[in-house]
DRENPA-3360 file (N, C-alpha, C; in nm, 2 decimals, always signed):
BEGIN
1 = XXXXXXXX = +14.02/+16.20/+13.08/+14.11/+16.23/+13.19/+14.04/+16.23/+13.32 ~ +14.11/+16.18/+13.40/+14.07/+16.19/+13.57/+14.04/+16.29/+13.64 ~ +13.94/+16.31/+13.67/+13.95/+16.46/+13.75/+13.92/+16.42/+13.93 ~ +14.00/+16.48/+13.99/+14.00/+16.44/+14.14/+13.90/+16.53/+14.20 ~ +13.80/+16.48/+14.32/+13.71/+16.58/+14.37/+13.82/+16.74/+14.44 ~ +13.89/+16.72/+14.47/+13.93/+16.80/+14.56/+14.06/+16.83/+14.47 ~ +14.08/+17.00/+14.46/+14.24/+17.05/+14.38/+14.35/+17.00/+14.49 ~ +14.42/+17.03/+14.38/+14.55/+17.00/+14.39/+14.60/+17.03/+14.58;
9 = XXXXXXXX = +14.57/+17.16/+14.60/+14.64/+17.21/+14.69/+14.48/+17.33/+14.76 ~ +14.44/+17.20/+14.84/+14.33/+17.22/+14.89/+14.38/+17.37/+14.97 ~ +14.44/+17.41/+15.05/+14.50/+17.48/+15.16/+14.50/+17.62/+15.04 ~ +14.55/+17.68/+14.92/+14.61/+17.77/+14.86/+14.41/+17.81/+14.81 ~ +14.32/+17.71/+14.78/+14.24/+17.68/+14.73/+14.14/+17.76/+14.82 ~ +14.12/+17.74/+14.94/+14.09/+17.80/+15.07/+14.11/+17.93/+15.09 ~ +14.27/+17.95/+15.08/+14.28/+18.09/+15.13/+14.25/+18.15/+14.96 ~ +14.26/+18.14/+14.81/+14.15/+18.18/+14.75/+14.04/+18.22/+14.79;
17 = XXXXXXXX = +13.94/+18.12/+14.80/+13.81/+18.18/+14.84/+13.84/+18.27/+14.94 ~ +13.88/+18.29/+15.05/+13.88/+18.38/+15.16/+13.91/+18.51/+15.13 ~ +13.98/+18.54/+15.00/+14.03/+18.66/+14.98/+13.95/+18.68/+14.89 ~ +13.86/+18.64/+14.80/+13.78/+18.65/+14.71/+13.64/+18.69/+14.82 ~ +13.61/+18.65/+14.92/+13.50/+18.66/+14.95/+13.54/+18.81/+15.12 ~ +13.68/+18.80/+15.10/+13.72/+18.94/+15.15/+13.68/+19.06/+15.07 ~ +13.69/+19.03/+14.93/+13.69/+19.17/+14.85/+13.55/+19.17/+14.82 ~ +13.48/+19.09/+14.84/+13.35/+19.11/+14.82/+13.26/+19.20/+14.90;
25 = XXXXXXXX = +13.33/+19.17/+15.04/+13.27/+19.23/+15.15/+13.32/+19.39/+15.20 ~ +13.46/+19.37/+15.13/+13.50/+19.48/+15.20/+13.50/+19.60/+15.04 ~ +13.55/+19.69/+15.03/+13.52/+19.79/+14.93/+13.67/+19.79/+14.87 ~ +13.70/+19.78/+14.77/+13.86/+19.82/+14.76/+13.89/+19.94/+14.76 ~ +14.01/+19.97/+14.77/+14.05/+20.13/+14.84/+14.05/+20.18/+14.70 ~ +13.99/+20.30/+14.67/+14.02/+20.39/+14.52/+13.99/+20.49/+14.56 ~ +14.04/+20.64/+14.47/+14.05/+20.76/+14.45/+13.88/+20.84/+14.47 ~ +13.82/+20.75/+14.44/+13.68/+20.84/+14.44/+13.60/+20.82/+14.56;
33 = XXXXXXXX = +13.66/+20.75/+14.71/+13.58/+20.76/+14.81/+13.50/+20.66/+14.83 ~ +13.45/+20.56/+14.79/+13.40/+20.50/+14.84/+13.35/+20.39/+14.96 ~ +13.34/+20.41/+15.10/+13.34/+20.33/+15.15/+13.46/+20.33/+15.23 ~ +13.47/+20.20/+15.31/+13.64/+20.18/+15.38/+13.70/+20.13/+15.27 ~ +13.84/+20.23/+15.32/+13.97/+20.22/+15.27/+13.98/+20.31/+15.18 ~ +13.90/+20.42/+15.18/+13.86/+20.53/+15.07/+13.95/+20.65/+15.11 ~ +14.00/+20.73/+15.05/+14.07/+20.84/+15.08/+14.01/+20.97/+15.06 ~ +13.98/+21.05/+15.13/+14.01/+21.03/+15.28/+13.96/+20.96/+15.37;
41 = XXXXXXXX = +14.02/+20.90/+15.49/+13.92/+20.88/+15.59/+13.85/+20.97/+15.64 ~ +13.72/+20.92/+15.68/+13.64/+21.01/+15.77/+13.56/+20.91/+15.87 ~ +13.54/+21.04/+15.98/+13.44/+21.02/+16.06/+13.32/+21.09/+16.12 ~ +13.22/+21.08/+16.10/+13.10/+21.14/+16.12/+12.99/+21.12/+16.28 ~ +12.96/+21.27/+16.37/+12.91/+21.25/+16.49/+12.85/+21.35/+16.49 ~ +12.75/+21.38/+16.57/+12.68/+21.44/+16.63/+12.69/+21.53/+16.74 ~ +12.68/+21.64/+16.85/+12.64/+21.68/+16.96/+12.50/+21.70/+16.95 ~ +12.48/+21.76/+17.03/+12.31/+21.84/+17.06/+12.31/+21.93/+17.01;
49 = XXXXXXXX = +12.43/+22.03/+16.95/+12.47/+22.13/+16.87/+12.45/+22.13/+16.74 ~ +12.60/+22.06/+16.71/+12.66/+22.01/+16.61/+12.63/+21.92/+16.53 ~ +12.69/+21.93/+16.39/+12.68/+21.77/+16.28/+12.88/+21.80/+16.30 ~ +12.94/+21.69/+16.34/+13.07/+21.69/+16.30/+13.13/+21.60/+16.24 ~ +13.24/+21.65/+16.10/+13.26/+21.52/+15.99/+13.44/+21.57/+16.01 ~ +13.47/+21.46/+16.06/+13.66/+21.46/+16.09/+13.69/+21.42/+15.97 ~ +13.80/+21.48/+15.85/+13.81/+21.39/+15.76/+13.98/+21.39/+15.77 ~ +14.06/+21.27/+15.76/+14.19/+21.28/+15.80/+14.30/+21.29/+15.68;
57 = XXXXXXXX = +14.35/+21.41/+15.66/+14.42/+21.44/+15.50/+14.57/+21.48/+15.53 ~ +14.62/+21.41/+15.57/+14.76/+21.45/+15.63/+14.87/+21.48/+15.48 ~ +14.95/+21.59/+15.55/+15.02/+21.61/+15.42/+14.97/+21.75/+15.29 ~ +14.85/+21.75/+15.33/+14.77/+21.86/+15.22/+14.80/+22.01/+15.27 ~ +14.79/+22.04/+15.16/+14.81/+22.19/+15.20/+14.63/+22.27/+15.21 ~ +14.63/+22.36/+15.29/+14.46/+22.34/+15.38/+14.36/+22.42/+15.22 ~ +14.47/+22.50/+15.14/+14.40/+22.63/+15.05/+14.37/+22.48/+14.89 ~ +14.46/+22.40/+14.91/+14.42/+22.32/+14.79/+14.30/+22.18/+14.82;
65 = XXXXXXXX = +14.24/+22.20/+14.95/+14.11/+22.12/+14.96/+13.96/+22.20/+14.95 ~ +13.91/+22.14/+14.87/+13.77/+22.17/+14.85/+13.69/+22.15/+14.93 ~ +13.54/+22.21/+15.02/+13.45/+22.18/+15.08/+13.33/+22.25/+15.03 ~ +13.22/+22.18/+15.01/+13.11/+22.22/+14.95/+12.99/+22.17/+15.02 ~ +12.89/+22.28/+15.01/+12.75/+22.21/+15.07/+12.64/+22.26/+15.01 ~ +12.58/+22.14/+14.94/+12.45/+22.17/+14.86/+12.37/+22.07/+14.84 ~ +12.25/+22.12/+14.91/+12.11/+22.02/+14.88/+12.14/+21.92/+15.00 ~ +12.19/+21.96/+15.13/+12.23/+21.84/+15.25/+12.31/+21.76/+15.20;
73 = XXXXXXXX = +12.42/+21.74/+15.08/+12.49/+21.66/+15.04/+12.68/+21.75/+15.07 ~ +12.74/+21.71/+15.16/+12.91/+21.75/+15.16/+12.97/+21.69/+15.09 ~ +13.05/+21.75/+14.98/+13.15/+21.69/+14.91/+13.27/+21.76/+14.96 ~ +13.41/+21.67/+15.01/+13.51/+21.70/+15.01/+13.59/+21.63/+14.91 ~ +13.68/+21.76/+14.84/+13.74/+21.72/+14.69/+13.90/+21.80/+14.72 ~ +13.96/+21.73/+14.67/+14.14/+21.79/+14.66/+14.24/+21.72/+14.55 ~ +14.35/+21.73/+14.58/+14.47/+21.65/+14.52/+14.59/+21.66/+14.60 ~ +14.64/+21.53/+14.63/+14.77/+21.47/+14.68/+14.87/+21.47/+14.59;
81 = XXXXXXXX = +14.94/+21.59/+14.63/+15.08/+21.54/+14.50/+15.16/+21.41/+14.59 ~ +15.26/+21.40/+14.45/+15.35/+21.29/+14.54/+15.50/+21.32/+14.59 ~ +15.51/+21.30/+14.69/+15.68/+21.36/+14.73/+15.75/+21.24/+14.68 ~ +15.75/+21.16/+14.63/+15.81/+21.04/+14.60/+15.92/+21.10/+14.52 ~ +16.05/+21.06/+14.50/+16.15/+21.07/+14.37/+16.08/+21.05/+14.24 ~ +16.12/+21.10/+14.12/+16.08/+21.06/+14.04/+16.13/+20.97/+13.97 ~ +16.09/+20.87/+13.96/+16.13/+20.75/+13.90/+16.19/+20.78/+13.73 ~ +16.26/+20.70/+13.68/+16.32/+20.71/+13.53/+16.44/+20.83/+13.51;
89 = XXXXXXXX = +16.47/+20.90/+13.54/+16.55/+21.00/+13.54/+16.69/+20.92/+13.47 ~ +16.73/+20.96/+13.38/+16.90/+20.96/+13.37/+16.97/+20.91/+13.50 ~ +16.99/+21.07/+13.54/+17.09/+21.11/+13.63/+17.05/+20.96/+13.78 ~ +16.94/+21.03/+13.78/+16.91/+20.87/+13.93/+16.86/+20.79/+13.88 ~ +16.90/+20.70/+13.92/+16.82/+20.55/+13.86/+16.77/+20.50/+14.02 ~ +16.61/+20.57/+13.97/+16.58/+20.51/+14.13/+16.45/+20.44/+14.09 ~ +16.39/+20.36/+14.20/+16.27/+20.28/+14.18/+16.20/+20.32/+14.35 ~ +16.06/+20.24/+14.32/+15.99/+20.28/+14.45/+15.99/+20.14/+14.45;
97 = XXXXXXXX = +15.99/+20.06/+14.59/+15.95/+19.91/+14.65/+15.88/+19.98/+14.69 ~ +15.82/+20.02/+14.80/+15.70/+20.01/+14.83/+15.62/+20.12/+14.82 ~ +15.52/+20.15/+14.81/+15.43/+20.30/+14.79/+15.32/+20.28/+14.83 ~ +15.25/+20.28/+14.94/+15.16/+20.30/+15.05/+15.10/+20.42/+15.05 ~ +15.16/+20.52/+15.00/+15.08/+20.68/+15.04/+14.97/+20.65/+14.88 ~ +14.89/+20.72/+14.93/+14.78/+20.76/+14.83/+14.84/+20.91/+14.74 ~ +14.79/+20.92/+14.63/+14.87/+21.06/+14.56/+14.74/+21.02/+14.47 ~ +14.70/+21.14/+14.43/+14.64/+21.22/+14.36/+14.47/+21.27/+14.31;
105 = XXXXXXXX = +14.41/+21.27/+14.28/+14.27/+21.31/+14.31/+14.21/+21.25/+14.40 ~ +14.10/+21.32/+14.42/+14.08/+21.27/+14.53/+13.89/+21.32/+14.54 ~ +13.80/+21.23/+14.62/+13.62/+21.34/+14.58/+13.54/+21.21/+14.71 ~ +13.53/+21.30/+14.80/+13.41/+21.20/+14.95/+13.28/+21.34/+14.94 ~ +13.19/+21.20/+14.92/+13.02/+21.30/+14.89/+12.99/+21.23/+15.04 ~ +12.92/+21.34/+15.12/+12.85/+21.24/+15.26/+12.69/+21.31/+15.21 ~ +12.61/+21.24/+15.25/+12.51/+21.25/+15.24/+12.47/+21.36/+15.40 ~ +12.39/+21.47/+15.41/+12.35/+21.47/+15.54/+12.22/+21.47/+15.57;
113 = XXXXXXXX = +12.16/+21.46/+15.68/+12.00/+21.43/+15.74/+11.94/+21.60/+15.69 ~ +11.82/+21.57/+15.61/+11.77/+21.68/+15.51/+11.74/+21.80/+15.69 ~ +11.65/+21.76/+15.75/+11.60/+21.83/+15.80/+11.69/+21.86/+15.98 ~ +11.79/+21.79/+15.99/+11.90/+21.84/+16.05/+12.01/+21.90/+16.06 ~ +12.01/+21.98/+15.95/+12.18/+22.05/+15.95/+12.10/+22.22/+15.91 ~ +12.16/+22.30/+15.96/+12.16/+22.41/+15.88/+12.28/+22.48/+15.80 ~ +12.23/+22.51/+15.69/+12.37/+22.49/+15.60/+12.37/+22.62/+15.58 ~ +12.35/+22.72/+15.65/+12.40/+22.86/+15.68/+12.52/+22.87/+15.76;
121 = XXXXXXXX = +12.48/+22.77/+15.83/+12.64/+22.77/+15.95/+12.72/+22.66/+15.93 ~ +12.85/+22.70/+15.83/+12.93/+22.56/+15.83/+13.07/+22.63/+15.89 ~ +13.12/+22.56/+15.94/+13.33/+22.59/+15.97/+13.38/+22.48/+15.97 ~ +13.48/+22.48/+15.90/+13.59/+22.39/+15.81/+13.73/+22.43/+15.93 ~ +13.80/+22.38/+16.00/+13.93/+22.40/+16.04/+14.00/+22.29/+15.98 ~ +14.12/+22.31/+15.96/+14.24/+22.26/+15.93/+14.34/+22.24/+16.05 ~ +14.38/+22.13/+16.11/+14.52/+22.14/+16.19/+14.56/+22.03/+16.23 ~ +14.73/+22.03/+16.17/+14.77/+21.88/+16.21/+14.71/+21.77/+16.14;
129 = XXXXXXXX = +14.71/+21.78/+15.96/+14.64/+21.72/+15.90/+14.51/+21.66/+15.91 ~ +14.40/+21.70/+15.98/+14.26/+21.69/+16.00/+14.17/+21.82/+16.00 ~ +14.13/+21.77/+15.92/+13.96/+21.87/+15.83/+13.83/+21.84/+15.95 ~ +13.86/+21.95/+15.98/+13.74/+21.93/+16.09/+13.61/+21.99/+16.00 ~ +13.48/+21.99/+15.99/+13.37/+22.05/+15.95/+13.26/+22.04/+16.05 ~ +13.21/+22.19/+16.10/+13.11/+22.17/+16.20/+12.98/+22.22/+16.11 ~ +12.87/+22.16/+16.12/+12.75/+22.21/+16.08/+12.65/+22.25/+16.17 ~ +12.56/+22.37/+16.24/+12.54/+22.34/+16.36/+12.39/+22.31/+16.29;
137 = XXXXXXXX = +12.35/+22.21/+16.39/+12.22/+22.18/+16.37/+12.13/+22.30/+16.37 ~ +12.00/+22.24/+16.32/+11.86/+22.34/+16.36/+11.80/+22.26/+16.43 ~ +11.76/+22.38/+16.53/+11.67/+22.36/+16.65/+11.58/+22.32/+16.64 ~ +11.52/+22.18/+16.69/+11.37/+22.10/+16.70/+11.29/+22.20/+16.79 ~ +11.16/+22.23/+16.71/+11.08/+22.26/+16.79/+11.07/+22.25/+16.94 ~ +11.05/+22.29/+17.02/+11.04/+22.30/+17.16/+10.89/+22.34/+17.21 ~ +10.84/+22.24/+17.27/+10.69/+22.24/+17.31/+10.71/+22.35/+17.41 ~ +10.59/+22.44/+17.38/+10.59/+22.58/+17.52/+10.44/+22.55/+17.60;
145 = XXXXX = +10.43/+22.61/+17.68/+10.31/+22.62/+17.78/+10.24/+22.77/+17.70 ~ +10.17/+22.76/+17.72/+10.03/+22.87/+17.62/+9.94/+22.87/+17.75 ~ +9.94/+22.98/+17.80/+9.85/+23.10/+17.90/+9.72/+23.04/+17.87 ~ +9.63/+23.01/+17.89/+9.52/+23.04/+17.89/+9.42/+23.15/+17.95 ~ +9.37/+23.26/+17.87/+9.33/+23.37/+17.96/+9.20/+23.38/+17.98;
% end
């Protein structure tokens, strides 16, 4: 049988690879955090003070999220119920088209700088669905002047 250099539908063939070499690059979105598109979002910064980690969890209730710190590693861990209807019911016969919200466990490990954070001093606020966590740094050494007498 003949085989032609080029498929059938060079264009469909194309945007294949493109989505194939999308997911390669990019992380797919799942439950245990990994990377972008990971739930929750976060964002991690600095002051001269502070280590600050925004993590964005809209919807949670603040007593059913987890925050931990051990060994310079933060784990933020919870669960997203779903307000969705429940599907199959007798009485409603309902379905979901589309479902965008994320629901249900949920675990983001950040790694932090060993010798930058002091993990005596952490605060966690909650408001307006964002987890703020401040860690205040430790103080670098500070070169002094020494008297000579």
């Amino acid at each position: 049988m003949y085989r032609s250099m080029f498929p059938r539908d060079l264009f469909a063939e194309f945007e294949r690879l493109q989505h194939d070499m999308q997911q390669a690059f990019d992380s797919v979105p799942n439950i245990r955090g990994t990377g972008a598109g990971s739930f929750p979002a976060i964002n991690v910064g600095r002051t001269p003070q502070t280590l600050e980690l925004y993590a964005f969890v809209p919807g949670l209730d603040p007593q059913s999220i987890e925050v931990n710190l051990e060994r310079n590693v933060l784990t933020i861990a919870g669960e997203r119920q779903s307000d969705a209807p429940a599907a199959g019911k007798r009485e409603e016969r309902t379905s979901m088209h589309i479902n965008e919200r994320f629901t249900g466990r949920f675990r983001r490990v950040v790694s932090l700088p060993e010798d930058d954070v002091n993990p005596d001093s952490v605060n966690a606020q909650y408001r307006d669905g964002v987890l703020r966590i401040s860690i205040k740094r430790r103080q670098a050494p500070q070169p002094r002047r020494i008297m000579v007498q």
